[in-house]
N, C-alpha and C positions, 0 to 999 in steps of 0.2 A: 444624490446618494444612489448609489447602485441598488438593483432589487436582485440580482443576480450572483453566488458566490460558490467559487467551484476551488475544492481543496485535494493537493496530494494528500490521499491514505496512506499507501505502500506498494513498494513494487512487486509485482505479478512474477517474475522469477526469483529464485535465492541467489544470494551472493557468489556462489561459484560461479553457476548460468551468467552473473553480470560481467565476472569478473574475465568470463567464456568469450563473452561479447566484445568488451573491449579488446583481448586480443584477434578476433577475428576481423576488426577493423584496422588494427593496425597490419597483420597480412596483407588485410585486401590491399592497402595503401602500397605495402611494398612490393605485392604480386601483380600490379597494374601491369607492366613492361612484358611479363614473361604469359601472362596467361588472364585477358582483361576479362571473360565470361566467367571463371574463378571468382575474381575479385570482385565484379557485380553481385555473386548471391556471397558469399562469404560478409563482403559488408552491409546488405541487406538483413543476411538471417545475423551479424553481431550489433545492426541498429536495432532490429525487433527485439533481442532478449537484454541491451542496454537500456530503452523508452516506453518497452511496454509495462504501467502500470494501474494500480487500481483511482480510481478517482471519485468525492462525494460533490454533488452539484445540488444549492442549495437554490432555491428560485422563488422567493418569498412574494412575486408580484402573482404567481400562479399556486401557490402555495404546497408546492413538491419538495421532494428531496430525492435525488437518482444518485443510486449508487451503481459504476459502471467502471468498464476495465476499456483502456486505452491501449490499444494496437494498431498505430501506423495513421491514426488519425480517426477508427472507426472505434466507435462508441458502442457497447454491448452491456445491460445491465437491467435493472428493477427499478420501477418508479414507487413510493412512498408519497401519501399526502403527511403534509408536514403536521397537522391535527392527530395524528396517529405516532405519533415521537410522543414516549412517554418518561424517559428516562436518561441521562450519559451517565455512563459506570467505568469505573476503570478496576479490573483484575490485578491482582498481585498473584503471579504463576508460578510456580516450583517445576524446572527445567530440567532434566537429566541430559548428559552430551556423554557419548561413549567415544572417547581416542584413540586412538594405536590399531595396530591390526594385531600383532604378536601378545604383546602384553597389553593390555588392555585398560585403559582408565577411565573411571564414570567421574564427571564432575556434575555438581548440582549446582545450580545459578538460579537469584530469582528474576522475571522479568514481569512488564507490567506491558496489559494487554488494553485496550481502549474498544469501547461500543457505543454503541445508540440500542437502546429498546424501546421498540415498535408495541404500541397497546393487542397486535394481534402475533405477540410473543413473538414476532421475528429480530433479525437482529443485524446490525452493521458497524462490520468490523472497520473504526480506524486506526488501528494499526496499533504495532508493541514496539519497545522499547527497554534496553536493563537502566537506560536513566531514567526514572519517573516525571520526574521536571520536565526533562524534553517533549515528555506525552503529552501533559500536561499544557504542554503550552498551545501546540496543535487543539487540543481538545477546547480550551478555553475559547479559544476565537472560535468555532463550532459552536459551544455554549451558549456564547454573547449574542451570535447569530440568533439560534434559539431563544434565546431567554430562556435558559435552564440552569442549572447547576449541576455539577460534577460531585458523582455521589464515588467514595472508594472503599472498595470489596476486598476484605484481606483473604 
């Protein structure tokens, strides 16, 4: 059995920025012929803002838990002793989204947010979701890891 368990949180950009990325990869691909140093940082800067994301690494033989962000293979974040994990909570969050430019529409949506609470009130975010269950199921394997249970916050 592994003493080692490293899980995607969420990604480090928003979905536009991904969705940013993947077009500049497909450019790159087709601007090889006409202009290849273009096409080198275009698909460079559209693989960093499609891979770069957050990541929790559980290490149960050393008894840590790092939370860190992934860019391009390098690793940047906060170590945690796993004795200081007090808590998983998960949020039920009231969302406001403003549309249009002209006419203008607020929609409200609820979404569900995922933590770890550290005994010295710090806090690590794995990630939200508007399906609960999906969070849910991320969170549980973290859990188990733990031996904790998933407490939810209305």
């Amino acid at each position: 059995m592994t003493n080692r368990f490293d899980v995607f949180t969420h990604h480090y950009f928003p979905f536009h920025f991904i969705a940013l990325g993947v077009g500049m990869i497909i450019t790159s691909i087709v601007s090889v012929p006409f202009n290849f140093a273009l096409a080198i940082i275009l698909f460079i800067a559209g693989f960093v803002f499609t891979t770069s994301h957050h990541r929790l690494r559980i290490d149960l033989e050393h008894n840590s838990i790092k939370e860190y962000l992934w860019i391009l293979g390098l690793k940047n974040g906060k170590e945690f002793s796993i004795l200081d994990v007090e808590l998983i909570y998960i949020n039920k969050v009231k969302v406001s989204t403003a549309y249009g430019f002209v006419a203008r529409v607020n929609v409200d949506q609820m979404i569900f947010k995922g933590f770890i609470k550290m005994t010295s009130e710090e806090t690590v975010f794995l990630g939200e979701s508007k399906n609960e269950e999906k969070l849910l199921s991320k969170m549980r394997l973290i859990a188990e890891i733990l031996n904790l249970e998933i407490r939810k916050n209305s």
